[in-house]
C-alpha positions in Angstrom: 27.4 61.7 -84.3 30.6 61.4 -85.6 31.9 60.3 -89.0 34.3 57.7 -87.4 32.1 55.9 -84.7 28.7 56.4 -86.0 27.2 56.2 -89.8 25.0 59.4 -90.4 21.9 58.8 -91.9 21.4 58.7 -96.0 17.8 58.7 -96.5 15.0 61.4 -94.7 13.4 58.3 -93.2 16.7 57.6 -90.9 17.5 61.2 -90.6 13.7 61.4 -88.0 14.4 57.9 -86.6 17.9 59.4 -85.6 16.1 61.9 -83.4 17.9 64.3 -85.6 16.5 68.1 -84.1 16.2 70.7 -86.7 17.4 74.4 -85.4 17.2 77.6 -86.8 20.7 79.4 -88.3 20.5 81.8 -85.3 19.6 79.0 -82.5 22.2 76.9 -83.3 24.9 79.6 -83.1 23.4 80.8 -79.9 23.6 77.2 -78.3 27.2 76.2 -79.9 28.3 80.0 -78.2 26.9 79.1 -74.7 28.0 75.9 -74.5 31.4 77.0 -75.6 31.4 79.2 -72.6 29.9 77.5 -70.2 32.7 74.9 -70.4 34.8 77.6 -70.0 36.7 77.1 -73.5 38.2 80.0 -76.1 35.2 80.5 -78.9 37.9 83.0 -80.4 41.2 80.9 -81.1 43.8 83.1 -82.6 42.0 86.6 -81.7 44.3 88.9 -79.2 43.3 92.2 -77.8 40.0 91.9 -78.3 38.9 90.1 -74.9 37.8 92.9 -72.9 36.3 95.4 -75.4 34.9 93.9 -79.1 34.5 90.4 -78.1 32.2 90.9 -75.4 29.7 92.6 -77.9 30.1 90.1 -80.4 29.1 87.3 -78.0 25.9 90.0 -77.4 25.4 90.5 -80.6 25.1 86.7 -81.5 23.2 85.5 -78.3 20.8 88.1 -79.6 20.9 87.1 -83.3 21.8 89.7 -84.6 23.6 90.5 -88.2 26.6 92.0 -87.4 28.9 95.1 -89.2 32.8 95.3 -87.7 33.7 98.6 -88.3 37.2 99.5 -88.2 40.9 101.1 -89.9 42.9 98.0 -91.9 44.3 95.6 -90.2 42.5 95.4 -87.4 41.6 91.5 -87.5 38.0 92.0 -88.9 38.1 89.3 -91.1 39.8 87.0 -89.0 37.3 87.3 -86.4 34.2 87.2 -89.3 35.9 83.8 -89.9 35.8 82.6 -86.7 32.4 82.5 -86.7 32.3 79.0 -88.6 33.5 77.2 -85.3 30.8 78.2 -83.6 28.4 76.3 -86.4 27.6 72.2 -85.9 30.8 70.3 -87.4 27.9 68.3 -89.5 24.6 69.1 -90.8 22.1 67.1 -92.9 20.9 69.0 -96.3 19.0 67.6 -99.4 21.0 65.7 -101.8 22.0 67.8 -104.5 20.1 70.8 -103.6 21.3 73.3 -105.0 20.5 76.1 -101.4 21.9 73.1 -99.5 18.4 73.3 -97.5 17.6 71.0 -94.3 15.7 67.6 -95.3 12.8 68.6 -92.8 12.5 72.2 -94.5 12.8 72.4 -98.3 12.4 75.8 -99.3 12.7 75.7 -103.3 10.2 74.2 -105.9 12.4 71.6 -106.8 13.8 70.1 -103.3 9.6 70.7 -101.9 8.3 68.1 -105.8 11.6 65.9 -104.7 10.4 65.6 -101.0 6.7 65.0 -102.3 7.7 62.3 -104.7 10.7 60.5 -102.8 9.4 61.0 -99.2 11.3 59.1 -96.6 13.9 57.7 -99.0 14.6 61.0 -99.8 18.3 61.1 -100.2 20.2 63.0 -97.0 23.9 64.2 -97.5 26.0 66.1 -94.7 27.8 69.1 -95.3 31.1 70.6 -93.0 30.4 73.7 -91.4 33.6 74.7 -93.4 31.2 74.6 -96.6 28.4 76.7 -94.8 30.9 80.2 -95.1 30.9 82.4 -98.1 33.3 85.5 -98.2 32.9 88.2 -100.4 35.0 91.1 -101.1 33.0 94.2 -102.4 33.9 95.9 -105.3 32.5 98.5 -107.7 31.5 96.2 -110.5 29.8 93.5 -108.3 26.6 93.1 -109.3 22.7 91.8 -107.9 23.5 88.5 -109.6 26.5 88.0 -108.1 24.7 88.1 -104.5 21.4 87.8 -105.2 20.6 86.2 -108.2 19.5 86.6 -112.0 17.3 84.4 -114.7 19.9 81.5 -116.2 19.3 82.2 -119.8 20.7 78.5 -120.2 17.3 77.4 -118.8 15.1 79.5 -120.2 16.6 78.4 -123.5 16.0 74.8 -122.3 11.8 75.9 -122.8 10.8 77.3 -119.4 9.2 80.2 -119.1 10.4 83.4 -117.8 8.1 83.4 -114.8 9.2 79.8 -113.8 11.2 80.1 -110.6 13.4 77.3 -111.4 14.8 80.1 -114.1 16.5 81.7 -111.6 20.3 81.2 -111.1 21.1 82.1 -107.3 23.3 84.4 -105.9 26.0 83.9 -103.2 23.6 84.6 -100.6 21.1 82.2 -101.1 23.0 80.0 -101.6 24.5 80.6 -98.2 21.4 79.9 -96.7 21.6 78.0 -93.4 25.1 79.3 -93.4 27.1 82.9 -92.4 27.6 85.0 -95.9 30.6 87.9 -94.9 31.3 90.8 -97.3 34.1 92.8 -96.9 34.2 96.5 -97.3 30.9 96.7 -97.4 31.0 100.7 -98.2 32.8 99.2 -101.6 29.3 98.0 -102.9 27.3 100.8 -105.4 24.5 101.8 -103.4 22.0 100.4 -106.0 23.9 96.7 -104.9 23.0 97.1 -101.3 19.1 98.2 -101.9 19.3 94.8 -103.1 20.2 93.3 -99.7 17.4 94.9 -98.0 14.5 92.5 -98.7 17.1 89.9 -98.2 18.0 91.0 -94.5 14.6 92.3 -93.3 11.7 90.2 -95.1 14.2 87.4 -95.7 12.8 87.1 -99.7 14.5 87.8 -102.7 13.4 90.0 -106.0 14.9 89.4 -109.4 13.7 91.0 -112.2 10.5 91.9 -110.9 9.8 88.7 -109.8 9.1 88.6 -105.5 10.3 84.9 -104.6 9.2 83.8 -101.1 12.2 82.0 -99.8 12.5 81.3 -96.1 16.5 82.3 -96.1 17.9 81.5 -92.7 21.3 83.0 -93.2 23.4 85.6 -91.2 24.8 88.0 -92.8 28.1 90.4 -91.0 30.2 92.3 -93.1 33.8 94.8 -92.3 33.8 97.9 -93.1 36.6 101.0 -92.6 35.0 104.0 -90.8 32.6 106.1 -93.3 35.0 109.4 -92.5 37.7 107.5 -94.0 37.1 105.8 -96.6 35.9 107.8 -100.3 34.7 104.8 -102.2 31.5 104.7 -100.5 29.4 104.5 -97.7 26.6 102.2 -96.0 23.5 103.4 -97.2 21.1 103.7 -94.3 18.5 101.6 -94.3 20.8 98.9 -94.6 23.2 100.3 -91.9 19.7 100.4 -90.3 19.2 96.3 -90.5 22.0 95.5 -89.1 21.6 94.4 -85.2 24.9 95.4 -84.1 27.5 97.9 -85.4 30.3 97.0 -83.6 34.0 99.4 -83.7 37.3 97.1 -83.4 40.8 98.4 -83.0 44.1 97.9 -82.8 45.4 96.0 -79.7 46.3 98.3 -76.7 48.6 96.4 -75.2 52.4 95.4 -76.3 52.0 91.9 -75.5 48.8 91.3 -78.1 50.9 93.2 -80.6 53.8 90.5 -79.9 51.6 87.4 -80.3 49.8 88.8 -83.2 53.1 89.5 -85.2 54.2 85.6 -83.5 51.3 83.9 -84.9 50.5 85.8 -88.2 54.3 86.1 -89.6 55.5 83.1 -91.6 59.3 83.2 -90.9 62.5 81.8 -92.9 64.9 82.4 -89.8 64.8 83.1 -86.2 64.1 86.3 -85.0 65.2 86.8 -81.6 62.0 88.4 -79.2 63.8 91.8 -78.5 63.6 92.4 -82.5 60.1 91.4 -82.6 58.8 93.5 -79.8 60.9 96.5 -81.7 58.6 96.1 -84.6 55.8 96.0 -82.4 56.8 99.3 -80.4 57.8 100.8 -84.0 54.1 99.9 -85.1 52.7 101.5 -82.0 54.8 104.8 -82.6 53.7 105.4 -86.1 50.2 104.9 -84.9 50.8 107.8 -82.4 52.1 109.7 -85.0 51.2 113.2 -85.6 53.1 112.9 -88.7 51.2 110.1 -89.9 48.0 109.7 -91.3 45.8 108.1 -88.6 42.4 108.1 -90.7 44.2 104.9 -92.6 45.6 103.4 -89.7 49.1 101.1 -89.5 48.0 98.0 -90.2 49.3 94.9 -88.5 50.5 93.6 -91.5 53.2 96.3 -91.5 54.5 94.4 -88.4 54.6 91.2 -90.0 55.7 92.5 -93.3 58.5 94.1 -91.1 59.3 90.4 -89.1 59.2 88.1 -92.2 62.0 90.6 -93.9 64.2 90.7 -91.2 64.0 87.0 -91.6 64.6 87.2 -94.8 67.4 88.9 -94.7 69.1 86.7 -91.9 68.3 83.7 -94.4 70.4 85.7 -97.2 72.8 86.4 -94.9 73.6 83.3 -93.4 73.4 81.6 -97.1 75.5 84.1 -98.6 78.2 84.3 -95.5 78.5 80.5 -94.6 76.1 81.0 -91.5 75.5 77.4 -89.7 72.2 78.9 -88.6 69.7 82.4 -89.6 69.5 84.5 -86.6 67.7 88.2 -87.3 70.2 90.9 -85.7 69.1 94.5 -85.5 71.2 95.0 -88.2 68.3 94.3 -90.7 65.7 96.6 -89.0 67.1 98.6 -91.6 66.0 96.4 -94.4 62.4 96.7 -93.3 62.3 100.4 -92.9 63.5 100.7 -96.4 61.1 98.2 -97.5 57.9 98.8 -95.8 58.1 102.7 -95.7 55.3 102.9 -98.3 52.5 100.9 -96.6 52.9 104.3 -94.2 50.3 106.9 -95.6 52.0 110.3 -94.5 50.0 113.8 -93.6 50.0 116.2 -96.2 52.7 118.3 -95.7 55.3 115.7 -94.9 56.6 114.9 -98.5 60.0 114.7 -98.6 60.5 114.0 -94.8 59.4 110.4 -94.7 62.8 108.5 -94.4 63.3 110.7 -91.3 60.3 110.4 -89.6 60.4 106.9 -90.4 64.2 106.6 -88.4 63.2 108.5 -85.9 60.1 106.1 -84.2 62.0 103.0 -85.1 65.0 104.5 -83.0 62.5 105.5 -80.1 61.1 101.9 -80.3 64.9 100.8 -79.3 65.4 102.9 -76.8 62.1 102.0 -75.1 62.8 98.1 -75.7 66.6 98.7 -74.5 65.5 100.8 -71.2 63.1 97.7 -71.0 65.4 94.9 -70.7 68.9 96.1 -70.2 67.9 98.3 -67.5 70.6 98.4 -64.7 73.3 96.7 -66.8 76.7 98.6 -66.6 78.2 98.7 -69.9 80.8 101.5 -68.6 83.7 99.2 -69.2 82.5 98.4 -73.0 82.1 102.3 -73.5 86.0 102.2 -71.9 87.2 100.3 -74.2 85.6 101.9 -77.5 86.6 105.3 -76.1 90.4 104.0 -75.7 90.1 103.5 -79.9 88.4 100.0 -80.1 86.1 99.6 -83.2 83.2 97.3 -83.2 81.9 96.3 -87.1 78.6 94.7 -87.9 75.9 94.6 -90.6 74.1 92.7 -93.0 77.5 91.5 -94.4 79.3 90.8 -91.2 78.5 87.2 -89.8 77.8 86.2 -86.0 80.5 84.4 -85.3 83.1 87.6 -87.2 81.2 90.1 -85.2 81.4 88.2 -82.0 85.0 87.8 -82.2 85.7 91.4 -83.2 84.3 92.8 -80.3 86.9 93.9 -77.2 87.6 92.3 -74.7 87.0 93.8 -71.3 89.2 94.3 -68.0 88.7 92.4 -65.2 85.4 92.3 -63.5 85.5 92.4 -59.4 85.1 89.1 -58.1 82.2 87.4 -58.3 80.8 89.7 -60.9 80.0 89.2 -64.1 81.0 90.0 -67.4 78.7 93.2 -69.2 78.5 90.8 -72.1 77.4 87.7 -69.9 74.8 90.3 -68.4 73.4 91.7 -71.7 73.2 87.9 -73.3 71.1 86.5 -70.2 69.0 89.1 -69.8 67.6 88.4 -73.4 67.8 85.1 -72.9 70.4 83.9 -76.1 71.8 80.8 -76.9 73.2 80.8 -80.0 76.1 82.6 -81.2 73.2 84.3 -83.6 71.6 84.9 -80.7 74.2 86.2 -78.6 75.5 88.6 -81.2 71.5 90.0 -81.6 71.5 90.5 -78.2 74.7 92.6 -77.8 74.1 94.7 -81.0 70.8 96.1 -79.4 73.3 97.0 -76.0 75.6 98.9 -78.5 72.5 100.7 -80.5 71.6 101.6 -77.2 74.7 103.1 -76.0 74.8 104.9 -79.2 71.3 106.2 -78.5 72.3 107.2 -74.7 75.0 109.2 -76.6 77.8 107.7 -75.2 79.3 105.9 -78.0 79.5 107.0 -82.3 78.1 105.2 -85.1 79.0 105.2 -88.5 76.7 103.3 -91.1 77.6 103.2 -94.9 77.4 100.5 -97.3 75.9 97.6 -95.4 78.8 98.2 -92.9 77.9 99.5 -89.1 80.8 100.7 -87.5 80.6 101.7 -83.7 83.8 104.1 -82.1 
């Protein structure tokens, strides 16, 4: 049924005249998944790198029903793929009107929705709830406490002249109240151990205790949760009984290949300019490097955020740029790399024993992630004639002050190709692929930092000014 073609039924009596099926948390996820397959479409929109190794067990993990813990360094994806999870729930389901666990109309679980049901019978009222609204998130902290997840006595309606030992005392946690619906907590490790005895009943017996009260709820809900590997992190750890309830433990990691780097840093990154593809797959090779690192910390991992962080100021600073400069359009050059380095160097946690050497360590990946993306594209490409010219006294300038148009027209120009051949700058410009005079002036900067790499031409940088001779 959808909400455009077909009215959903209002009342209990129409919701069992509909035909309306009733399925368990679990069952429906499990039928949603395989269906989802079967028709051969993507249950994991937006997910890249994970198709061969974590996704696969997830799928497992799900058909099997269990409650899953992604375990894993920052920025890895875990919560993005906890959050996928929703589109694997029906778009709509039926719960009681106004209860407050949002329980199924056939299966009222607290004292109130089970005297309503009594009373009311089939003109019980029926509302429908997005599977959007059946997701709770939760990030861990030291000071959360049992109430928040599991529940406490309302003092509000004890004062009202109910007695302690009257169920309908108790104010529900985040967990019940997810029942029929996924609960995620984040850095689960983050929790005080006493918080995640508390979760035991709750994932095992599937019944809540608050205050020494044992309330027999029927809670269908699945709970995953992230956490960063226990020999990492020192805030915590997952005790073991409840490291013990969970079905699956499953390990994520960074993509291992280039290209899911790229079209993580494409998707994620919110950009204010264009950033040509060379500059992005730069970042993604400098990302890489750092994680290879001996230098660098590997027990926190390099987050893709840093990537991103990196893209979005190189954007940034083309956006200035062009603003500042008269620029008819913001094209990133490799000119801002720099601006990211200087920026992002302190999301990098170094090895002890490194202090004082970060800005160097830091230069020398991103200048081996140009190399590697310049022997990758502008491989066979004879720039002899540009090195020529600069070694006959040609400067080139650039840098964040110098416009694409002013650097394009300040560069030399070159003798005479042979017939039929053509120009070193035509060659650099369509093996990138630019358009644009941004474009165009992006893709012969990253021919000149390569040349200056190879050693065969000098650089001088100072001031915001780039001068190659």
């Amino acid at each position: 049924m959808t909400e455009s073609t077909t009215p959903r039924p209002s009342t209990l009596g129409e919701l069992r005249a509909s035909g309306h099926r009733q399925k368990a948390l679990r069952e429906e996820i499990r039928d949603n998944l395989l269906a989802r397959l079967a028709a051969g479409e993507d249950p994991w929109p937006g997910l890249h790198g994970f198709e061969d190794t974590v996704i696969p067990q997830l799928e497992r993990a799900l058909i099997a029903g269990h409650d899953v813990v992604l375990l894993g360094e920052r920025g890895q994806g875990k919560t993005r793929l906890l959050r996928t999870l929703v589109g694997l729930l029906d778009e709509w389901t039926p719960v009681i009107e106004g209860s407050e666990l949002g329980e199924h109309p056939y299966e009222p679980v607290t004292e109130t929705s089970k005297r309503r049901v009594a009373e009311l019978g089939d003109e019980l009222p029926v509302a429908w709830r997005h599977r959007d609204e059946r997701y709770a998130e939760k990030l861990a902290t030291p000071d959360t406490s049992v109430a928040d997840l599991i529940g406490d006595v309302d003092p509000m309606k004890v004062a009202e002249g109910r007695s302690l030992g009257d169920p309908e005392t108790i104010h529900f946690g985040l967990i019940p109240r997810s029942h029929r619906g996924i609960v995620a907590i984040n850095e689960l490790p983050d929790l005080a151990e006493r918080i995640q005895v508390a979760m035991l009943n709750v994932m095992e017996e599937r019944d809540i205790q608050i205050r020494g009260y044992v309330l027999r709820l029927p809670l269908d809900v699945l709970v995953v949760a992230s956490a960063n590997p226990e020999d990492y992190t020192n805030r915590g750890r997952i005790i073991t009984p409840l490291k013990d309830r969970f079905g699956a433990e499953i390990r994520t990691h960074y993509p291992t290949e280039l290209a899911a780097e790229v079209a993580v840093i494409r998707q994620e990154a919110h950009l204010t300019a264009e950033v040509p593809d060379h500059l992005v797959e730069i970042l993604a090779r400098f990302t890489r490097n750092l994680r290879e690192s001996s230098s660098v910390d590997q027990r926190s991992g390099v987050s893709a955020r840093f990537a991103i962080a990196g893209v979005e100021t190189i954007a940034a600073s083309a956006l200035h740029r062009a603003t500042s400069y008269g620029e008819d359009e913001a094209v990133a050059r490799l000119v801002d790399l720099q601006t990211a380095v200087d920026v992002l160097g302190g999301k990098v946690e170094f090895e002890t024993g490194e202090e004082g050497r970060e800005a160097d360590i830091l230069t020398h990946l991103l200048r081996t992630a140009i190399a590697e993306t310049v022997r990758e594209h502008l491989r066979g490409i004879d720039l002899h004639r540009l090195v020529d010219a600069i070694e006959d006294g040609r400067l080139i300038t650039t840098g964040e002050k110098v416009t694409a148009r002013d650097f394009l027209t300040g560069l030399p120009a070159l003798p005479p190709e042979e017939s039929g051949e053509t120009d070193a700058y035509d060659q650099v410009i369509e093996a990138l692929g630019a358009r644009s005079d941004g474009e165009r002036a992006a893709a012969i900067e990253l021919a000149l930092e390569g040349l200056f790499l190879a050693r065969k031409i000098a650089k001088d940088a100072d001031a915001g000014e780039t001068v190659y001779g």
